[in-house]
VOBA-1610 file (N, C-alpha, C; in pm, whole numbers, padded with zeros to 5 digits, always signed):
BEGIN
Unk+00350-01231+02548Unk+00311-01174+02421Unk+00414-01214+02315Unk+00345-01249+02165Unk+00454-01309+02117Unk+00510-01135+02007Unk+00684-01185+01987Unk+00723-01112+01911Unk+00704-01050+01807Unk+00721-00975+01696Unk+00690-00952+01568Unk+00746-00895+01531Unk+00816-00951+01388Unk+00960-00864+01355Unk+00897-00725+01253Unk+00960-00634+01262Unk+00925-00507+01206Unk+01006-00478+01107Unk+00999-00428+00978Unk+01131-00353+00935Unk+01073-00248+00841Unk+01126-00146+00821Unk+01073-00063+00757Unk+01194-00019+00655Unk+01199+00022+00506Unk+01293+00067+00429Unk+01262+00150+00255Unk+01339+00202+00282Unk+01351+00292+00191Unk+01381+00253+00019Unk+01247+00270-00070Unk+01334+00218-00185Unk+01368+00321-00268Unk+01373+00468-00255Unk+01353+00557-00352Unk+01238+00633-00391Unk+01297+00774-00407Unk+01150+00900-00401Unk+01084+00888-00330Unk+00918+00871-00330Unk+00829+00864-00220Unk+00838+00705-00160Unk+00893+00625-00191Unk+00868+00493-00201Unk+00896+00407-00071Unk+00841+00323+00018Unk+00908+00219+00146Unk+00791+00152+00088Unk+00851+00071+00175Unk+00825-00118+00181Unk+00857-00111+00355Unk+00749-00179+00347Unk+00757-00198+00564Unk+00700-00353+00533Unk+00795-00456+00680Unk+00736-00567+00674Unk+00678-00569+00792Unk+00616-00645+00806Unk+00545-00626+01015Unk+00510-00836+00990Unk+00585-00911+01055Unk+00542-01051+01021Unk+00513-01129+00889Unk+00461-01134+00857Unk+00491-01255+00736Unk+00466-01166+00576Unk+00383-01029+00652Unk+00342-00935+00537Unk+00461-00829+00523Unk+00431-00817+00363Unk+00541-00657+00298Unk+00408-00600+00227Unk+00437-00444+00307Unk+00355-00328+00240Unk+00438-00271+00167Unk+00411-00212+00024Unk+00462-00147-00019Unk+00353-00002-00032Unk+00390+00113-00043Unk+00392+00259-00040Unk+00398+00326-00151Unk+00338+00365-00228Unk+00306+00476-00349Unk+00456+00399-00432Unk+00460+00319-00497Unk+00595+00220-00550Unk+00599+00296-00686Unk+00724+00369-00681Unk+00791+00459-00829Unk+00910+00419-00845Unk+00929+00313-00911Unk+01101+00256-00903Unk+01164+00224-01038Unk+01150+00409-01077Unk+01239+00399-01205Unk+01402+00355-01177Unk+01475+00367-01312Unk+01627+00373-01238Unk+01669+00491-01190Unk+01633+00581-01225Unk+01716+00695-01128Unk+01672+00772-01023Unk+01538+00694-00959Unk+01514+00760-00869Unk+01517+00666-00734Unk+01565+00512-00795Unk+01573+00397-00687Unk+01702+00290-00761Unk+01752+00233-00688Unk+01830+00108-00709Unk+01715-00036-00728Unk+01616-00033-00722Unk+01535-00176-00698Unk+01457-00122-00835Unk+01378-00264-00916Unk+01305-00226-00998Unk+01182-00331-00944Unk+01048-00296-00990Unk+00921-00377-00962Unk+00954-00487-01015Unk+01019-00564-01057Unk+01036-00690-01074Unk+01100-00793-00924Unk+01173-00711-00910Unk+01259-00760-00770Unk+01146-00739-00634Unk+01055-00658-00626Unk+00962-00638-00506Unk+00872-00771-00489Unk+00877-00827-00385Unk+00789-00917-00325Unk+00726-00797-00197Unk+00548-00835-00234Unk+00475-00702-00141Unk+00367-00773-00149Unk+00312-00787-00026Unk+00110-00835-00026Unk+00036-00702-00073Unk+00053-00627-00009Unk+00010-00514-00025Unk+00062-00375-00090Unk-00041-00346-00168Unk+00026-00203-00251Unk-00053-00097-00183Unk+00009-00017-00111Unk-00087+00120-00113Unk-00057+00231-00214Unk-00150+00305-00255Unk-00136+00404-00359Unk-00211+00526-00287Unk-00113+00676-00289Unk-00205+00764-00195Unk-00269+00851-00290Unk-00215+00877-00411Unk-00292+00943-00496Unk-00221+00880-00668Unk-00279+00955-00808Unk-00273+00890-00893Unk-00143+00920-00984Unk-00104+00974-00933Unk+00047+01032-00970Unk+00161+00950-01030Unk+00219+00971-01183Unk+00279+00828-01236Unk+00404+00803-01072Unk+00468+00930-01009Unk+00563+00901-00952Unk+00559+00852-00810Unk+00413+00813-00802Unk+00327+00754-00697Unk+00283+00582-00680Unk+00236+00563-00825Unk+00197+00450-00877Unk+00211+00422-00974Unk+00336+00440-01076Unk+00399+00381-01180Unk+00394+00225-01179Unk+00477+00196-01080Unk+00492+00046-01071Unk+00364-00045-00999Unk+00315+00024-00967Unk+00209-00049-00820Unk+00089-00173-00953Unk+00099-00175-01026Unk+00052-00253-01168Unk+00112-00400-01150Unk+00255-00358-01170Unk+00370-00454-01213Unk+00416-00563-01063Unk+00377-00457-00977Unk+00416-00545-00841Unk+00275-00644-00815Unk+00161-00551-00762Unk+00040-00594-00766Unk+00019-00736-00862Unk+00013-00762-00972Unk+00026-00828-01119Unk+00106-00974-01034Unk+00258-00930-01050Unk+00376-01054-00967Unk+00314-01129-00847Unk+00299-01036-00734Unk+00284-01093-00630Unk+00167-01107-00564Unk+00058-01101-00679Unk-00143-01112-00664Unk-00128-01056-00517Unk-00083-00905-00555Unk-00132-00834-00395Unk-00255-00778-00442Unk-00309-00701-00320Unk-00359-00586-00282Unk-00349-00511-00324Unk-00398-00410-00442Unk-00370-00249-00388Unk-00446-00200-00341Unk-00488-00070-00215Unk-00471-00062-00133Unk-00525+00136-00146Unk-00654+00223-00172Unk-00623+00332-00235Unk-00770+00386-00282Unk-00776+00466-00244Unk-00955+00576-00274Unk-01001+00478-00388Unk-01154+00524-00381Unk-01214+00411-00491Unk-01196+00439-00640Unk-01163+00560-00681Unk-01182+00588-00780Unk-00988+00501-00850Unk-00906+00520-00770Unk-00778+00453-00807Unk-00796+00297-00797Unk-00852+00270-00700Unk-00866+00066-00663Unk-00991+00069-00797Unk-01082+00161-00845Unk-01081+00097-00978Unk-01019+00118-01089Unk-01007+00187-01101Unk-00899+00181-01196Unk-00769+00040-01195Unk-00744+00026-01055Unk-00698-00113-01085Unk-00759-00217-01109Unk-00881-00250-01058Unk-00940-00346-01083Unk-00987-00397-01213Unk-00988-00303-01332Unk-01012-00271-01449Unk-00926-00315-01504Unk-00790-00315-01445Unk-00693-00399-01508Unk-00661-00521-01432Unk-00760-00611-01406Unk-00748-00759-01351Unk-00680-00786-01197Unk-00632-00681-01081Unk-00595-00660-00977Unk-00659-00682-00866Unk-00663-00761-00754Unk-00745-00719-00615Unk-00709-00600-00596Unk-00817-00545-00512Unk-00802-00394-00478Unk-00898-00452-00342Unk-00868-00290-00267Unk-00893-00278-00077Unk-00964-00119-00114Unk-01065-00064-00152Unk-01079+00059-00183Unk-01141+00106+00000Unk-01076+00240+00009Unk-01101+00294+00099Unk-01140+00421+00090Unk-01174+00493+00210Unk-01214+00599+00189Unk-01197+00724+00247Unk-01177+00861+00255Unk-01077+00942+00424Unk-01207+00870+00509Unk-01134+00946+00625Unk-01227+00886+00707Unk-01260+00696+00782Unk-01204+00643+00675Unk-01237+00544+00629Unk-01072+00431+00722Unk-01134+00305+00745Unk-01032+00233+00796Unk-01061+00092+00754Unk-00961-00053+00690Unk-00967-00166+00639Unk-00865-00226+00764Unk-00900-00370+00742Unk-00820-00457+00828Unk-00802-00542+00741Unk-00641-00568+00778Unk-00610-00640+00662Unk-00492-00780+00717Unk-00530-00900+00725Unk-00417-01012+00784Unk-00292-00958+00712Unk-00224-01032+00811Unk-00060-00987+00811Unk-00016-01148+00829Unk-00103-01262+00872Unk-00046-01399+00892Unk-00132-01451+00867Unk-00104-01617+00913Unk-00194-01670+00916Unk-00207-01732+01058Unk-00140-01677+01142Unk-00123-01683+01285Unk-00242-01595+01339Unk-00312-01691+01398Unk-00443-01627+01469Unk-00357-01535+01596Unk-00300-01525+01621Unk-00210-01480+01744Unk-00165-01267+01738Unk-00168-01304+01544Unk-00082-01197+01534Unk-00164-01115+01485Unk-00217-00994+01546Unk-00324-00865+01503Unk-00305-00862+01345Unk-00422-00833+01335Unk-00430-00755+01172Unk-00410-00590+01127Unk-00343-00584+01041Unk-00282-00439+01026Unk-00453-00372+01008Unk-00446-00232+01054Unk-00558-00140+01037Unk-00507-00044+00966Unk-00517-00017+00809Unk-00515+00078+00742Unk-00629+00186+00727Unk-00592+00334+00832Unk-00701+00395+00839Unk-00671+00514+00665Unk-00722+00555+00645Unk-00737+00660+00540Unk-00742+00836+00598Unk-00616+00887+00565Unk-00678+01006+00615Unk-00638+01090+00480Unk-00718+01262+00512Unk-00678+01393+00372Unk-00540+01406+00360Unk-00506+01426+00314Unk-00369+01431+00207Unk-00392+01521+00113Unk-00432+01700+00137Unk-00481+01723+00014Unk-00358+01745-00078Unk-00399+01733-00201Unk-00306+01763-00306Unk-00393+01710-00462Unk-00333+01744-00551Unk-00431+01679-00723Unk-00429+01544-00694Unk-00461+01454-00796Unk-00476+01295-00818Unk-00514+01289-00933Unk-00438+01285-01082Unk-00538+01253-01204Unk-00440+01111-01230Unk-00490+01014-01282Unk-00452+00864-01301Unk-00391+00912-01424Unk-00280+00778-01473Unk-00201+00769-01655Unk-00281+00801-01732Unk-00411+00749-01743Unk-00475+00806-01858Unk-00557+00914-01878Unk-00524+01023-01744Unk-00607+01109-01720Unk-00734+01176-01656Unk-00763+01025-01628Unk-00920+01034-01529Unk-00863+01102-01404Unk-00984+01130-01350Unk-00948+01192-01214Unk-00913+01054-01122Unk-00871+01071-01035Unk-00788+01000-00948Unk-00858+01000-00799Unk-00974+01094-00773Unk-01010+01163-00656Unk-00964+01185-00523Unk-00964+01201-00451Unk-00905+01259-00327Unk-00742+01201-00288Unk-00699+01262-00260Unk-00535+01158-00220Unk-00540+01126-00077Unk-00497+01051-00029Unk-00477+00989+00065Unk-00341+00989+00139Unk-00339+01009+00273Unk-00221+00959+00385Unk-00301+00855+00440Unk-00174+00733+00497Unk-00204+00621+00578Unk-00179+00638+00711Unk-00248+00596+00801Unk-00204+00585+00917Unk-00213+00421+00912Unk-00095+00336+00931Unk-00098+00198+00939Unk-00071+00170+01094Unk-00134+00065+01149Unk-00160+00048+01298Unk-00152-00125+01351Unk-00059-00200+01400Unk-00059-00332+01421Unk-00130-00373+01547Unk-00188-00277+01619Unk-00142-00337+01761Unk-00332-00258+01803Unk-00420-00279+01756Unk-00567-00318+01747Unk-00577-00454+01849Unk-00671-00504+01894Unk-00755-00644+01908Unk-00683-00635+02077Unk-00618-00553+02159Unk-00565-00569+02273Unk-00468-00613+02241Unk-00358-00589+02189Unk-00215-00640+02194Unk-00163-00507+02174Unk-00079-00514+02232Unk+00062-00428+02240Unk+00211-00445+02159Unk+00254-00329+02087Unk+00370-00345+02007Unk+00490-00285+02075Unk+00492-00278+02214Unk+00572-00176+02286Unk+00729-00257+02261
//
C-alpha cells in the first residue's frame, strides 16, 4: 500500500489547513492579524470549507478561493453566495457527502467530505441567511484502502 503524507495545522481561531497528498484543505479560514500569524495571501489551499456564514468563519475563504481557483466547499445557500462572486463551489448538504481528488494518482483515494448538523445561526456579510451550519467529517481511506 502506498504511503500518504498527512499534516494537519493550526492557523488561528477556528482556522486549520490539513494536507493529505498533493491536496491542502483549508477550514472556516479567518486570518485577521490578531487572531493568526498567516494572512490569505500566503495560503496555498485546493479546497475551502466554510461551516457556516460567520465573518470569523469565512472572512478570508473569498481571497484564498480567488488565489488558488479552489473549491469552496459549504451548504448551498453559502457555495452560492460564492459562486455569485465568480468561485467554484462543492455545495453540500447535512446528511449529505462529496468526493473530492486529492491527486492525480489513480492510486490515491479521494477525500469524502460528508456534511453533518452543527447547529448554531449562519447569516452571510451581507446579511442573507446563510442556512444550516455545518461540521465535516473528512475521510481518506473510502475505495478499500487503509490509512492505518
Amino acid at each position: 500500500m502506498k504511503s500518504t503524507t498527512k499534516k494537519l495545522t493550526w492557523l488561528g481561531h477556528n482556522c486549520f489547513i490539513f494536507e493529505y497528498g498533493d491536496a491542502k484543505f483549508i477550514v472556516d479560514p479567518f486570518l485577521i492579524p490578531d487572531s493568526s500569524p498567516f494572512s490569505a495571501e500566503s495560503i496555498a489551499a485546493d479546497y475551502v470549507l466554510v461551516s457556516h456564514g460567520h465573518d470569523d468563519h469565512c472572512a478570508d475563504a473569498l481571497t484564498i478561493a480567488r488565489k488558488n481557483n479552489a473549491s469552496v466547499v459549504a451548504v448551498a445557500e453559502i457555495a452560492g453566495f460564492f459562486t455569485k462572486r465568480g468561485v467554484k463551489t462543492e455545495p453540500v448538504n447535512i446528511g449529505g457527502a462529496i468526493y473530492l481528488p486529492v491527486s492525480g494518482d489513480a492510486s490515491v483515494p479521494k477525500a469524502q467530505i460528508l456534511a453533518v448538523q452543527a447547529p448554531h445561526s449562519s447569516t452571510l456579510p451581507q446579511g442573507d441567511h446563510g442556512g444550516n451550519s455545518l461540521g465535516f467529517v473528512v475521510s481518506f481511506s473510502q475505495n478499500g484502502v487503509s490509512l492505518s
